[in-house]
Every structure is written in C-alpha cells, then in structure tokens.
C-alpha positions in Angstrom: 34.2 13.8 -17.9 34.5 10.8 -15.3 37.2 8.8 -16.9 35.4 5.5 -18.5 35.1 2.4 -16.7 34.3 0.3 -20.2 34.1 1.8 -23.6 30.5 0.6 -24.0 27.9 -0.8 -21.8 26.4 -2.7 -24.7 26.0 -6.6 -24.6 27.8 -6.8 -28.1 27.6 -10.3 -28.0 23.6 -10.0 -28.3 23.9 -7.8 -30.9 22.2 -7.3 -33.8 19.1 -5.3 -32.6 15.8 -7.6 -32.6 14.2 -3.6 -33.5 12.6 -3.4 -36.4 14.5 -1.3 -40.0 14.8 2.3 -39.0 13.5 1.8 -35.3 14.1 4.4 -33.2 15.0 2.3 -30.3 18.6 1.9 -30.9 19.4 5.4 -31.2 17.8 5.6 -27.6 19.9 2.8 -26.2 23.1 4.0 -28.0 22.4 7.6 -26.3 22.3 5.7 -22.7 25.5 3.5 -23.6 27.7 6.8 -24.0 26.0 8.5 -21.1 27.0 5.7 -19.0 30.5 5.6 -20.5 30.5 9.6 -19.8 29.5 8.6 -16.1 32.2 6.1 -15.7 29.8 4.0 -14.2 30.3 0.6 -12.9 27.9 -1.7 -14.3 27.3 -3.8 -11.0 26.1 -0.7 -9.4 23.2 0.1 -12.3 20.0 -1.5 -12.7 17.8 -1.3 -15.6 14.5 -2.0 -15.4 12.0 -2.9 -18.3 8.2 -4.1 -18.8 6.7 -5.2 -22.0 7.1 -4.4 -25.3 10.0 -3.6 -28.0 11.6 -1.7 -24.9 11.3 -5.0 -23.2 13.6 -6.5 -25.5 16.3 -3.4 -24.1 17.9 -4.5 -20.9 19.6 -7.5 -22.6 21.3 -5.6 -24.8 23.4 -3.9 -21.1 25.8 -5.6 -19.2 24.4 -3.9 -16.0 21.4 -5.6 -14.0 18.3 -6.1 -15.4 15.0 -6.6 -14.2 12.0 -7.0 -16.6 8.5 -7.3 -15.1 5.0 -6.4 -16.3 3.3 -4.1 -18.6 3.1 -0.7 -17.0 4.8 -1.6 -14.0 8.1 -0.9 -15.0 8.1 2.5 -12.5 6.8 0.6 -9.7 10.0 -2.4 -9.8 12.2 0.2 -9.7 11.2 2.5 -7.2 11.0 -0.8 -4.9 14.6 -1.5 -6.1 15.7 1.9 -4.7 14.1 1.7 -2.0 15.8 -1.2 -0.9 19.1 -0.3 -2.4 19.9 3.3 -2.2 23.0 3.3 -3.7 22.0 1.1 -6.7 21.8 3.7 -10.2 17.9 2.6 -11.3 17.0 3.4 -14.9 13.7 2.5 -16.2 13.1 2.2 -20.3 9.4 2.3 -20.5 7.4 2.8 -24.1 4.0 5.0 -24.5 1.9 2.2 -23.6 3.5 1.3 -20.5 3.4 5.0 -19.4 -1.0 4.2 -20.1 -0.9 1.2 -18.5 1.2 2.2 -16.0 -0.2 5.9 -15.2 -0.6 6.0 -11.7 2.7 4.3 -11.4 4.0 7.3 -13.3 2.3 10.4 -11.8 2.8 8.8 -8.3 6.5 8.4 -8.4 6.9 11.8 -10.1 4.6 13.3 -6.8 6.8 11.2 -4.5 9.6 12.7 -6.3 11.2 8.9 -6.2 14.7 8.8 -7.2 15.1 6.8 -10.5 15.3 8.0 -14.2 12.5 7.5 -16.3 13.3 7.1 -20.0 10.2 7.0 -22.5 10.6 5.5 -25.6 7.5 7.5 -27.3 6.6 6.5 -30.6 2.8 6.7 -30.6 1.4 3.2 -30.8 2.0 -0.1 -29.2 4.4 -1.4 -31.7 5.1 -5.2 -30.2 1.6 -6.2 -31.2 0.6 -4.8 -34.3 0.2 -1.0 -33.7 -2.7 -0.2 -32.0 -3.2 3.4 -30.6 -1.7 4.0 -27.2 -2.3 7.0 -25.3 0.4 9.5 -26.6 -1.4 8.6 -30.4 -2.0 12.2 -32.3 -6.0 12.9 -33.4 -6.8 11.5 -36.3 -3.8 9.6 -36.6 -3.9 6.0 -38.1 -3.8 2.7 -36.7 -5.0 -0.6 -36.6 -7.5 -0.1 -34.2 -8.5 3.5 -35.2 -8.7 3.1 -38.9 -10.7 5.7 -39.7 -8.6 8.4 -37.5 -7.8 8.4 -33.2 -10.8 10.9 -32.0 -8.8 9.9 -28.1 -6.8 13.5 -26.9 -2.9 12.4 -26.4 -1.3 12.2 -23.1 1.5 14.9 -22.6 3.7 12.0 -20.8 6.4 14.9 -19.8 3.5 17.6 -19.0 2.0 14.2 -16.5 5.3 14.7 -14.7 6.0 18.2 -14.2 2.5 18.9 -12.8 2.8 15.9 -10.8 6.1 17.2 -8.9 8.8 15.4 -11.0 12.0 16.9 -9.9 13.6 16.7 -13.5 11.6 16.6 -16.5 12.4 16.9 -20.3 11.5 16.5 -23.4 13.5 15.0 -26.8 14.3 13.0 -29.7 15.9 10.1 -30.6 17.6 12.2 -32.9 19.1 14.8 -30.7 22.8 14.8 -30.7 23.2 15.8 -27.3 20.5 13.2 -25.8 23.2 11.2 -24.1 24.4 14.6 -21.9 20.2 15.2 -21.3 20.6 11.3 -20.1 23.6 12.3 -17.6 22.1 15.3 -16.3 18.4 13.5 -15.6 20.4 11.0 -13.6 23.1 13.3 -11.4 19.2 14.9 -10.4 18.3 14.2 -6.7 14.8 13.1 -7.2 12.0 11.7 -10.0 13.7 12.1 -13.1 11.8 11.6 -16.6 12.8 12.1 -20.5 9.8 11.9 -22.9 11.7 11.1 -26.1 9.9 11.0 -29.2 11.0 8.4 -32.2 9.5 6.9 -35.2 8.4 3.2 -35.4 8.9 2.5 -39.0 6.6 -0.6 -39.1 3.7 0.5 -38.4 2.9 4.4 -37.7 5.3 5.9 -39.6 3.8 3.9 -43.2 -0.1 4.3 -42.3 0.6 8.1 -41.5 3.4 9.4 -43.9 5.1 10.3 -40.4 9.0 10.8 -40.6 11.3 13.4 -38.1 10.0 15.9 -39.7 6.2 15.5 -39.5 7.4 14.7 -35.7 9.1 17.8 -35.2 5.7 19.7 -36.8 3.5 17.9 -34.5 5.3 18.8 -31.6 4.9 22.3 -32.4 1.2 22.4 -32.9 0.6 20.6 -29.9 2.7 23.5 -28.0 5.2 20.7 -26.4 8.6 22.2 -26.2 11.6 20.5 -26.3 14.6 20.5 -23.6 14.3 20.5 -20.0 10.9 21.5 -18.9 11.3 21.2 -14.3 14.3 21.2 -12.9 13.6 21.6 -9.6 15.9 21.5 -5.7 13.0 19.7 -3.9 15.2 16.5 -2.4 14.2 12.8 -3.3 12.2 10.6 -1.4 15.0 8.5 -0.5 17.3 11.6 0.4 14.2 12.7 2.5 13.1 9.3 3.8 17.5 9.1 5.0 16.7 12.3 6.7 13.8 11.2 8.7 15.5 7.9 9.5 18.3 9.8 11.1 15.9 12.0 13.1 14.0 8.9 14.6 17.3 7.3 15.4 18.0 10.2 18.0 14.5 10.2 19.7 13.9 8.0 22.4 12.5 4.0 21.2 9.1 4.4 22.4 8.2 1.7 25.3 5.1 -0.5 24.5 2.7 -1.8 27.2 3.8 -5.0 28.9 1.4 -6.7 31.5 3.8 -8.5 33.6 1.4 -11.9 35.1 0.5 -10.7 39.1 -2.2 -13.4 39.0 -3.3 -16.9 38.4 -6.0 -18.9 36.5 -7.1 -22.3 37.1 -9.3 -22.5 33.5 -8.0 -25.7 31.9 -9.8 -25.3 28.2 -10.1 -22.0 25.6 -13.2 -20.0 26.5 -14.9 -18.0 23.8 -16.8 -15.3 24.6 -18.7 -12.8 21.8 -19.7 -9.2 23.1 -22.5 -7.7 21.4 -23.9 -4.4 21.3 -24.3 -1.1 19.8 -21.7 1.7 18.8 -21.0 4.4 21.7 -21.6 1.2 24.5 -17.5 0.9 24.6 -18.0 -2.8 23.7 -14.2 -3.2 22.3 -12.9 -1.4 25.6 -15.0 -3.8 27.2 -13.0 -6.8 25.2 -9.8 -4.8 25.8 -10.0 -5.4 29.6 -11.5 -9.4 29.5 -8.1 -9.6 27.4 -5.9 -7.7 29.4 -7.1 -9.3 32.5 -6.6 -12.7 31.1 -3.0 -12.0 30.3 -1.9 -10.6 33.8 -3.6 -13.8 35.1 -0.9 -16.1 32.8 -2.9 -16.4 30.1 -3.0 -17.1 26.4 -5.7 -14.4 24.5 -6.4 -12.2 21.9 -9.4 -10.1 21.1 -11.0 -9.3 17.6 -13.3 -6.4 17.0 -16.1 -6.1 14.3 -18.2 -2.7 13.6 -19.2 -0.5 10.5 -17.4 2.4 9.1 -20.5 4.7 10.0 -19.6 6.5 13.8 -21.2 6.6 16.5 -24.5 4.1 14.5 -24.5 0.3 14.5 -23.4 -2.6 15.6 -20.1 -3.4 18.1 -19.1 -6.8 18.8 -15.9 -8.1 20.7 -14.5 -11.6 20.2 -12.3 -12.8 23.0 -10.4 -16.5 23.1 -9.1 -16.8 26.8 -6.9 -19.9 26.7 -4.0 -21.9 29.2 -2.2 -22.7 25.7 -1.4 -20.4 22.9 -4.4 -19.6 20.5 -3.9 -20.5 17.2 -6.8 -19.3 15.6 -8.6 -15.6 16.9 -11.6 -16.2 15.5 -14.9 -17.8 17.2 -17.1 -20.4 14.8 -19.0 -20.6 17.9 -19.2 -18.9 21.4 -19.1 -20.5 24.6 -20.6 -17.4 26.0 -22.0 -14.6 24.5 -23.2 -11.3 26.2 -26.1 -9.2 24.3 -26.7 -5.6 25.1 -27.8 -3.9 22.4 -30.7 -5.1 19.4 -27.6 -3.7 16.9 -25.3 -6.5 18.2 -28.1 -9.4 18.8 -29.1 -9.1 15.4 -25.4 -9.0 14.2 -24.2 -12.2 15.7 -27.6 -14.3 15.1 -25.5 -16.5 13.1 -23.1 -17.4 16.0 -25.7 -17.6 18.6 -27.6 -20.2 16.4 -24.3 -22.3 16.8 -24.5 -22.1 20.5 -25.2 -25.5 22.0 -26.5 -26.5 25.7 -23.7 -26.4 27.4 -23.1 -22.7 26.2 -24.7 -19.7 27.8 -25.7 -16.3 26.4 -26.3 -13.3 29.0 -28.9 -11.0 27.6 -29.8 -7.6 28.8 -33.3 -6.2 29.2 -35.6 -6.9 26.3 -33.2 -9.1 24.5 -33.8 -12.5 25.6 -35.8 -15.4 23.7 -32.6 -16.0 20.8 -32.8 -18.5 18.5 -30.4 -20.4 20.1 -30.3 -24.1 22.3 -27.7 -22.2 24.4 -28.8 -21.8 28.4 -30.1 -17.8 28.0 -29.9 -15.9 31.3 -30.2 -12.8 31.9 -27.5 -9.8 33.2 -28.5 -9.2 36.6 -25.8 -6.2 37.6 -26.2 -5.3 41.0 -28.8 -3.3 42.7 -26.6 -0.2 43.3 -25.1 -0.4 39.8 -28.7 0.2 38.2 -27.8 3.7 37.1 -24.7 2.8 35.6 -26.6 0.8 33.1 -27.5 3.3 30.1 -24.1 5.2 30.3 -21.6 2.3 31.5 -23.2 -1.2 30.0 -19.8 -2.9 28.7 -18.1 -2.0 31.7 -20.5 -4.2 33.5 -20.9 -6.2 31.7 -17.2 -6.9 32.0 -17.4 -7.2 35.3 -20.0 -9.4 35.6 -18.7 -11.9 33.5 -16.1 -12.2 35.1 -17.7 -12.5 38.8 -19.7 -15.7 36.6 -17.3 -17.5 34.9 -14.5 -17.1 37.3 -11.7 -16.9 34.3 -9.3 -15.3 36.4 -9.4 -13.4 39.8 -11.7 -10.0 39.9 -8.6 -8.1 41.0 -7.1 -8.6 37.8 -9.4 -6.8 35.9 -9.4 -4.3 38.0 -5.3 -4.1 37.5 -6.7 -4.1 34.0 -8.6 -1.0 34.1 -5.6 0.8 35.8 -3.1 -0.2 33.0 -4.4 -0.3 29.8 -7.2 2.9 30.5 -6.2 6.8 30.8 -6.8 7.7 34.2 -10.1 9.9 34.1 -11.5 6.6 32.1 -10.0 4.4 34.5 -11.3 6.2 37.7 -14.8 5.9 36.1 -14.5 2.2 35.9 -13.2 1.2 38.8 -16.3 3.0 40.1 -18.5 0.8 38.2 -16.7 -2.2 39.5 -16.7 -1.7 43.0 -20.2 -2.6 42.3 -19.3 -5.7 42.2 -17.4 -6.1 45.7 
C-alpha cells in the first residue's frame, strides 16, 4: 500500500450528506475516499467529473478537482479532460440515467477504450426528480411513471461496456466490503475502465417495490449478471496509443505543402467574381483550381469555393472564384461579375446568381445555353477553331483558358505555370495541350 498522502479525501467541512436516509451514495463515495487514500494520491492530480442528479451533488464532497456538466455527458468532459491532460487521474460518478442519456457517450469511450474510470451509481430510477424509471429499471418494477409495472427490458450498463471493448469492466455493490480495492484496480487499468455498482435508493424504489440488498442480490441472479470483474483486458488506452502514434509522426519527415511563389504580375485594380457552372465529370472545380492558382502566382489575393451534390459522377458543379489586389474577406459571391455556363446542370443551379447579374456583368454561355434570365451582357464561348474537339472531353479546361484570354486577370503564362504545379503530370500534359489552343 502507497503510503497515504491525506487520511481522507473527503470535504469534511461539507459534510453531512445532502443523500437521502439509507442512500446508497455514501457508501460509494466512502469506498472511493479509501481507494484514493490506498493510492496515495495527490488530490491536485485527480479530477472528478459529475453530471446531474444525486451523483451530481458528489464531487463537492472531494477535495480533488471537480468538474460538473450536463446530464449524460459526464463521460464525454472527461475523456476531453484526458485528452488534454494525460497525466491528470479522471474519475467519472455517473447514475443509471446519465448512463441513458448519455449512451453513446458510454459505449463509445468503452470502444475507444479511453482512459478514465467510470463509476455507476445504479439504483434503478432517476432519484433527483421524483423516481421515474431510468433505463437499468427491472420489468414490472414500480415507479412514478410506470405505475402499473415497467414493461421497458433493462440495460446491462456493465454488459454495454464489455461488448463495446471496455478494457476493465466489473460489476458490484455498494455493500461489498472490498469495493474500494475493485476501485484501485479499475483505475491502475490502462484503458476504459467501468464499475456498475448496484445500491438502493430508499426514497423512492426501495418503498414502492419492497426492494432491500437482498431482493437486489435476487434480481441480479435471475437476470444472469455476475458480480466481480467481468473484462480485464491488455488492449492499450487510447491515450497510451494516441502517445504512440504521436511519437511515430515526430520521426517522419513534416510533409511540405504547395507554395506558389508570385513569377507574375496583375494590373486588376478591383475584386472580380467569377461563377463556373456545369455538370459533374466536366472538371469544373479543377477548372477553379487553376483561375485561383494562376491569380496567386500573379500576386494576387483569391480563394475558390466549390458546390456539387453528394451523388458521383450526376449533377450539378459550380466553382466560385474572388480574384482580388487586396485580401478577400468574404469567399462567397451574392453576385458574379462573370459567370461561365457549360452545362443545363449548372445554368439551372446558379439561376438565382445570374438573375443578380447587372449590365455591366457578363455571362459566357456554351452552345444551347444562352437566352438567361439575366440583364447581364450574355456572349457566347467561342474556343478556337482547332480546339473544337476538345470541347465534349475537355470543356472547363477551356473554358479556363478562355477566360482568361478575355478578361486579362493576369498573364496567360501563369496559368499555364498553373497547370504545371498544382496538376499531376499526365493531367497536366493534357492541359497544356488544350491551352496551346489558345497561343
């Protein structure tokens, strides 16, 4: 036994219990008082964590940290609290309800196999507000929202862990006399550890269902829930894990991101807005990709947003660039100065931007998709002759190219430079083809 840092961990100064007569509760917290003084533990390095209900009331009775959040999210505050903090000792006291409320909490940090204990305070009703039925409630049991009997199955709270990965899971009483060692092994485990311990809340469920210990113990058996340690297992925690991938990153080489140095100039002395419209498999956001790359070797400010549906390869694509001599602010476009339509898919999709358009705008259409609804000056994409056959397969790509020949954002060499750094080289050899079209 680690020799004792205090001879309790109990606020005595908040003492008496707010529990009810004969609640279990304080035979729980006693039981995790002496497994801390067993520990030796130093109370600034523990952290107990609470939500709502009578367990709430818990973590002010410690003179450790405390953190008290929601109902149900008790799990989730502390796995954050590890996370961040390693080192801390996290120990979450969590009732029946919170472990409903909270369930995907629960069976997600037992699968992630999170390091922080789990202590259930599981007395088979929500106690705080008057006894209604929680999830671990036995059939037919009463309470004061099943009068006539619970017809809900229970949750096996310690069953929910161990199939869910927990690396230490067990199952007691308040009224075991070695709980406090259970308590001490469940937190030297490496990994998700959980108690389900069963007690009596004498307010309510015990007097509407002549329930005491031994009714308790009975139950247990006919429900074929043993007792003790139930998983025990060597799988590491997530946070020993996580440490270990950490450490293998550190020794791999940082990867080096794409930095387009400016090798050209622009003489554009407003933002320009430009929408591309068109269909799924056109390449419209690669398209967008290499306006925006283009801009930024010629010392500009950009960025590009994309829009399409989950569905592949069916639908619309549309690519908004902002090309600007000062930093942009705000990516999105209310309205285009120039938009480029190449598919039906993507005409119909920005009808509400084009509508915006004014006379000073201009939207490039491509065959069949002129007359828009829109003031804007409407002309159509005239790619050059030799390019005609690079039309069905390679639209975007001229596209790209012609607006830049038209609006003159920023030298056609730069978006050639473009293509050869942002594109793999089979893609860019193919579209620095199609732009030779243009020379």
């Amino acid at each position: 036994m680690v020799e004792p840092i205090l001879d309790t961990y109990i606020a005595e100064e908040n003492l008496p219990y707010e529990f009810c007569p004969g609640c279990s509760h304080g035979k729980v917290l006693g039981a995790l008082s002496n497994s801390l003084k067993q520990q030796g533990l130093d109370p600034s390095e523990v952290v107990i964590v609470t939500d709502i209900g009578c367990v709430g009331l818990s973590d002010k009775y410690f003179v450790t940290h405390a953190f008290h959040g929601l109902h149900g999210r008790a799990i989730t505050y502390a796995s954050g609290i590890k996370m961040q903090n390693p080192e801390l000792t996290v120990i979450v006291l969590i009732g029946d309800g919170g472990c409903g409320i909270g369930g995907y909490h629960l069976l997600n940090a037992a699968r992630l196999n999170t390091d922080i204990t789990v202590l259930v305070f599981n007395n088979f009703n929500f106690g705080m507000t008057g006894g209604q039925h929680s999830v671990t409630t036995p059939l037919d049991s009463i309470t004061a929202t099943t009068t006539l009997g619970s017809t809900d199955a229970p949750m096996d709270i310690a069953g929910t862990a161990k199939v869910n990965g927990g690396g230490f899971v067990a199952r007691a009483t308040a009224f075991d006399k070695d709980l406090p060692d259970m308590i001490t092994k469940a937190m030297h485990h490496d990994g998700f550890a959980l108690i389900d311990i069963w007690e009596l809340c004498t307010a309510y469920y015990v007097v509407r269902n002549d329930f005491g210990r031994k009714e308790m113990m009975g139950y247990m058996d006919s429900m074929n829930m043993e007792s003790g340690i139930l998983q025990e297992t060597e799988r590491p925690s997530f946070q020993t894990s996580y440490k270990g991938i950490q450490e293998q990153a550190s020794k791999q080489k940082p990867m080096s991101g794409l930095v387009l140095d400016t090798n050209f100039s622009s003489d554009i002395e407003k933002p320009v807005r430009i929408v591309l419209a068109g269909a799924a498999g056109q390449k419209v956001v690669s398209a967008g990709n290499l306006l925006a790359s283009a801009a930024t070797l010629s010392g500009l400010w950009t960025s590009r947003r994309a829009d399409f549906p989950i569905t592949i390869q069916t639908g619309f694509s549309v690519a908004e660039i902002v090309i600007s001599p000062e930093p942009v602010l705000y990516s999105g476009i209310i309205k285009p100065d120039v938009a480029a339509l190449i598919a039906p898919e993507g005409k119909a999709k920005i009808a509400r931007l084009t509508k915006t358009m004014e006379e000073s705008d201009t939207i490039y259409f491509a065959d069949g998709l002129g007359d828009v609804d829109s003031p804007a000056n409407q002309l159509p994409l005239e790619f050059p002759e030799s390019a005609k056959k690079e039309v069905h397969k390679n639209i975007s790509a001229l596209t790209a190219g012609y607006l830049t020949k038209q609006l003159n954002l920023f030298p056609f060499e730069a978006l050639q430079e473009a293509v050869r750094q942002i594109q793999k080289p089979k893609i860019a050899e193919i579209n620095l083809g199609i732009l030779a079209h243009f020379e």
